[in-house]
N, C-alpha and C positions, 0 to 999 in steps of 0.2 A: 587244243588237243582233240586227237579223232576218236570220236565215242569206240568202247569198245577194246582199243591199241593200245593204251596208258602201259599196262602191267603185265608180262608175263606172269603164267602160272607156275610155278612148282612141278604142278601134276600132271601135266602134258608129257613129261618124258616115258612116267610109268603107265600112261594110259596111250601111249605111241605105241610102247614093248608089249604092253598085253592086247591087243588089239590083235597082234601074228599068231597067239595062244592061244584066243580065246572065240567061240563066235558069237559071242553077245557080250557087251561093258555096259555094267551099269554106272550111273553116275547121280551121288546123290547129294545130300545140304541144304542150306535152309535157303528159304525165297532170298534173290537178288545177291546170293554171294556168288555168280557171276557163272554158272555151270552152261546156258545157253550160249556165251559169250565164247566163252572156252571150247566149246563143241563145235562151235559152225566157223571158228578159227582154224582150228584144227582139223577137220575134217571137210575142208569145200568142197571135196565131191559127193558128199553124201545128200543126200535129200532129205529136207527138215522139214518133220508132221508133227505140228502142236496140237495135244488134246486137249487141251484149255478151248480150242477151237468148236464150237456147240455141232459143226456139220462134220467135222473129223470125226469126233468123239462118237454121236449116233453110226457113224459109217462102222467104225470097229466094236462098238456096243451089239449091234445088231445083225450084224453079219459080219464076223470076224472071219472070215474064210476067203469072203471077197475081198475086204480091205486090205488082207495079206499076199494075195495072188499079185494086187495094184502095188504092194509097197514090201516089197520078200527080199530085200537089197542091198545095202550098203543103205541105209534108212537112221537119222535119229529120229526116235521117239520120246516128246516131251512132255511132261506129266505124264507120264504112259501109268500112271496107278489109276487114273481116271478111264481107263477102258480093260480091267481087269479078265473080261475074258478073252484078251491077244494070249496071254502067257500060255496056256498048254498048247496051240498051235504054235507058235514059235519056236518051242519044244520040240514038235515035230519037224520042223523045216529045218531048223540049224541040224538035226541028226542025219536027217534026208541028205543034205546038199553039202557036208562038213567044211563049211565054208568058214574061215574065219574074220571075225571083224563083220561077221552081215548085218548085224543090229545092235545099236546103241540106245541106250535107254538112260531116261532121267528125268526126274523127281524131285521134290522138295518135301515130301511125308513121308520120311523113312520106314515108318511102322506098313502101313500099305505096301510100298512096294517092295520092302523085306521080306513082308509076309507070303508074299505072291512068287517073289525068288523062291523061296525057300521052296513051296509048293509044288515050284513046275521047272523048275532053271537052276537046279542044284547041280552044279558040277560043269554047267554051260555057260555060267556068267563070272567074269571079272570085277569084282564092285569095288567102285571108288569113294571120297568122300572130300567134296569141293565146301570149304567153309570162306570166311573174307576172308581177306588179307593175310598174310601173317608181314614178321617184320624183313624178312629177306627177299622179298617180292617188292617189298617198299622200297628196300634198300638198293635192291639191283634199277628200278625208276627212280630213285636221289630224292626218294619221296618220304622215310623216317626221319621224322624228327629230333633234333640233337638232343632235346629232353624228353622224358618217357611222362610227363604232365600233360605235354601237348596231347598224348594221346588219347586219355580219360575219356576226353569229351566229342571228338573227335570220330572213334573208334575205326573200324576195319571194309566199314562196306563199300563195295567199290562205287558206286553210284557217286557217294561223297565225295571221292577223289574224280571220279571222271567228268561229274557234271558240276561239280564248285559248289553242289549243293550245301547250305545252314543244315547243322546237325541237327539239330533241336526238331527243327521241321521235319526233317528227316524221319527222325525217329519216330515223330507223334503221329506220319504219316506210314509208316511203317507198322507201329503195334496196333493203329486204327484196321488198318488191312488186313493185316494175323488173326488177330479178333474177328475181322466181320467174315472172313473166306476160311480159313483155314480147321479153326476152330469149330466151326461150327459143320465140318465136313467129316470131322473127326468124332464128334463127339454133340449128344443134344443139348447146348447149353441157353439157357435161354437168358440169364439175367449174365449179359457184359458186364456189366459194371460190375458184379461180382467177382467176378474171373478176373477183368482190370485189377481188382484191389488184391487178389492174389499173387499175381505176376509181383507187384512192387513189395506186398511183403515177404516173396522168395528175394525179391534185390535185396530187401533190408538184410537176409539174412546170408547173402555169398560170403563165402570163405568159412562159413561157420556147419558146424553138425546139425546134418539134417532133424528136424521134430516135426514128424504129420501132424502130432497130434497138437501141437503150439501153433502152426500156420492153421489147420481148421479150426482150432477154438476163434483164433482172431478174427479171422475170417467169416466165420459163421455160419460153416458148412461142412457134415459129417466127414470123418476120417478116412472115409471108401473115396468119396468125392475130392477130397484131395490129392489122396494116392493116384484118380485117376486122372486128374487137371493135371496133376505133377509128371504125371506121364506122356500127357497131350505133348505140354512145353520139353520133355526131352526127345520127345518123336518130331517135333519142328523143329528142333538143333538150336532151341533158346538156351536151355540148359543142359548142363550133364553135370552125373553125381560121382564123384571121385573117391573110391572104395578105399575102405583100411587095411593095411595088413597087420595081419596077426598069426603070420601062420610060427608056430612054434612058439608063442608066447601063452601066457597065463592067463585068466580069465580078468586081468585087470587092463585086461588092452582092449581099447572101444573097437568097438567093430559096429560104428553108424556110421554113413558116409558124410561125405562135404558136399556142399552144394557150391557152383558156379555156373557162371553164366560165359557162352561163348564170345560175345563181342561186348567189350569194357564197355563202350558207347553209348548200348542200351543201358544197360545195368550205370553209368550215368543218368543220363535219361530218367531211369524210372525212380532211383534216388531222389528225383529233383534236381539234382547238380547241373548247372547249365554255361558254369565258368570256372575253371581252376580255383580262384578266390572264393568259390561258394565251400570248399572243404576243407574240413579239419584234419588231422596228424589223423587220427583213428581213420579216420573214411581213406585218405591215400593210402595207409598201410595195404588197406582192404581191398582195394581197387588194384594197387601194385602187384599184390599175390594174385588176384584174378587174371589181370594183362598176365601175369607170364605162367600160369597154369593152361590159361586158355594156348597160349603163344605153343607151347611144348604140345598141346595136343592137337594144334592145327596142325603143325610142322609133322607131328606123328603120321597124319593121313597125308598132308602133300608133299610130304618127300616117302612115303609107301612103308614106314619103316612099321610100322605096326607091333609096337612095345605098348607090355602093360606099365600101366603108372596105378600108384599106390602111395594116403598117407600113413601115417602111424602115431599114435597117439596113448600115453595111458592112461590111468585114470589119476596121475601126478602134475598132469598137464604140460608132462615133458612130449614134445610133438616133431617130427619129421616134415618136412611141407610137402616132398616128392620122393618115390623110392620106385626104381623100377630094377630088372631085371634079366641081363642078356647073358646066359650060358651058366655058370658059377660064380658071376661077376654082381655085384650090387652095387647099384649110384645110389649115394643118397644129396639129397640138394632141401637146401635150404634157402628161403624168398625173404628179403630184406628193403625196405626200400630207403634206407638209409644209403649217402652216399659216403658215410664214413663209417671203416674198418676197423672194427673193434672186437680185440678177444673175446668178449661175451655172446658174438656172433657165429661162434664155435662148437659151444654149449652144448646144445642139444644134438650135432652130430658125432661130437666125443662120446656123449652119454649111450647114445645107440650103439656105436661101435665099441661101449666097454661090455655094453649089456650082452651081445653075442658072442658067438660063437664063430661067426661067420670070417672065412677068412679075409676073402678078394672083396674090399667097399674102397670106393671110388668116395671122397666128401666133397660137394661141392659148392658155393655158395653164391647166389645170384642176388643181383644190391642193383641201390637206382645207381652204381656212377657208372664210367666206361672205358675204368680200366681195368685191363685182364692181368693177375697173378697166379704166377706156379708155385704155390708155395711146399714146403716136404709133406706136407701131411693134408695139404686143400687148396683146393682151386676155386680161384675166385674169379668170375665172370661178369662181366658187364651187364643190362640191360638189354643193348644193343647187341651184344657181341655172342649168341646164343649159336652153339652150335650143337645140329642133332647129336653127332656123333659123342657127345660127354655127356648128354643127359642119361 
């Protein structure tokens, strides 16, 4: 296989269209889900300046006036958060020249170069958000697997698939690097191992309602300090927290969010889990709902559709897994990783849909098998068979 080729992206078509709209794209995601790949594919005339580079980096640090006069063009800019005073000239030059598509920019620290967006390039930039894999990238390379087990352990990063690389390895070589570079650019942490032992007891707890105040006591480190660790891992796109709705219900409906993790792989990984055989019925359920939360939210950024999602829960522990929201319309979706259909599976989106008021809800039910049913009242989907358009 030729490094690189394996997989089209998703995102390439929406970041082709805003390119003619826009005169800066930014493009952002976590380390090695594949954004460099995808940019110097897609754009081979541009000319690629990495600031990870120590002599780039000083050149635009220190005299950003000059290194823009050299590089004012049709330019990606990589890590570009690592040379934070480019943004208010660039500002100036895309206004100057209204040129579209003159500067592409991308990142792997969301929080930096949001920040810096936001700042200087409001209303100038395009932002994207390149994550691994998801499953129809797999599937257009005949690379998803016919069970959704296979992919636990496995997970979404391209490296995996392009260089044959042990997951295991992978990973352990992956949060070693998070840890030693990232983290500590973010933030002054001095004891790793501390911070290690926080990440795997956020694993222990995906799928479940956030507690700061349960992971710091564990942990062994005030409640500020978690909040802000917890913030680290969702400005590197380890995790994100998946908000509750409550809007028009009673003070008996939770409103803490859920915690997940973007790529099942790790969140294997930091579990321990290192083979299918290593998990019980409780851990797949767990792992299932995460694969296809995380799955709906990749797909959300690489197909640009940019829907909110929402669980719902009350304090009966009657629960919603997904609900989101397009016009006067509501999906609701429920995650099962049973591959057998059973009215009980029903439950909790009847119960919702009697609770309201609401007219137009969509129920629909996503399970480990893979086959697709229309039924009169709910639609049943595959694992495999996920399409944005009914979430």
């Amino acid at each position: 296989m030729k490094k690189g080729k394996i997989i089209s992206r998703q995102l390439i078509t929406s970041i082709s269209d805003q390119l003619k709209k826009y005169p800066i794209i930014a493009l952002t995601g976590p380390r090695q889900s594949g954004k460099t790949t995808l940019l110097r594919d897609l754009l081979p005339s541009y000319q690629y300046i990495s600031l990870e580079n120590p002599d780039q980096r000083s050149f635009a640090n220190e005299d950003a006036v000059g290194f823009l006069e050299k590089y004012n063009s049709k330019i990606i800019f990589d890590e570009v958060q690592k040379a934070p005073n480019l943004f208010s000239y660039m500002q100036t030059l895309v206004d100057e020249s209204g040129e579209m598509g003159q500067f592409v920019l991308s990142g792997s620290q969301n929080f930096h170069l949001l920040e810096k967006i936001t700042q200087s390039l409001a209303g100038r930039v395009s932002i994207f958000k390149l994550f691994p894999f998801d499953f129809e990238e797999l599937r257009r390379a005949r690379l998803l697997p016919d069970h959704w087990h296979l992919t636990l352990i496995k997970g979404f990063y391209p490296a995996i698939y392009d260089r044959h690389l042990d997951p295991t390895r992978y990973y352990s070589n992956y949060l070693q690097t998070y840890v030693n570079r990232d983290v500590t650019e973010l933030v002054n942490i001095h004891d790793h191992r501390r911070f290690d032992n926080f990440i795997r007891l956020c694993a222990g707890r995906a799928g479940q309602l956030l507690n700061i105040g349960n992971i710091a006591n564990e942990c062994g480190i005030s409640q500020p300090t978690a909040k802000s660790w917890l913030s680290i891992l969702e400005s590197s796109y380890i995790i994100f927290l998946l908000p509750p709705y409550f809007e028009n219900f009673n003070k008996r409906i939770v409103k803490t969010p859920k915690l997940y993790f973007y790529d099942v792989g790790l969140l294997s990984f930091l579990l321990g889990l290192r083979q299918t055989e290593d998990m019980d019925n409780n851990q797949m359920g767990v792992l299932f709902e995460n694969l296809i939360v995380s799955e709906i939210q990749k797909r959300n950024h690489h197909q640009y559709t940019l829907n909110d999602y929402w669980f719902w829960r009350d304090s009966n522990g009657n629960e919603i897994d997904l609900i989101t929201k397009i016009g006067n319309k509501y999906s609701l979706t429920e995650i099962k990783s049973t591959q057998t259909i059973l009215p009980k599976l029903f439950k909790s989106l009847d119960y919702f849909d009697n609770l309201t008021d609401i007219k137009k809800i969509n129920k629909n039910l996503i399970y480990g098998g893979v086959e697709n049913q229309q039924r009169t009242k709910y639609k049943i989907i595959g694992w495999n068979m996920l399409e944005s358009k009914t979430q």
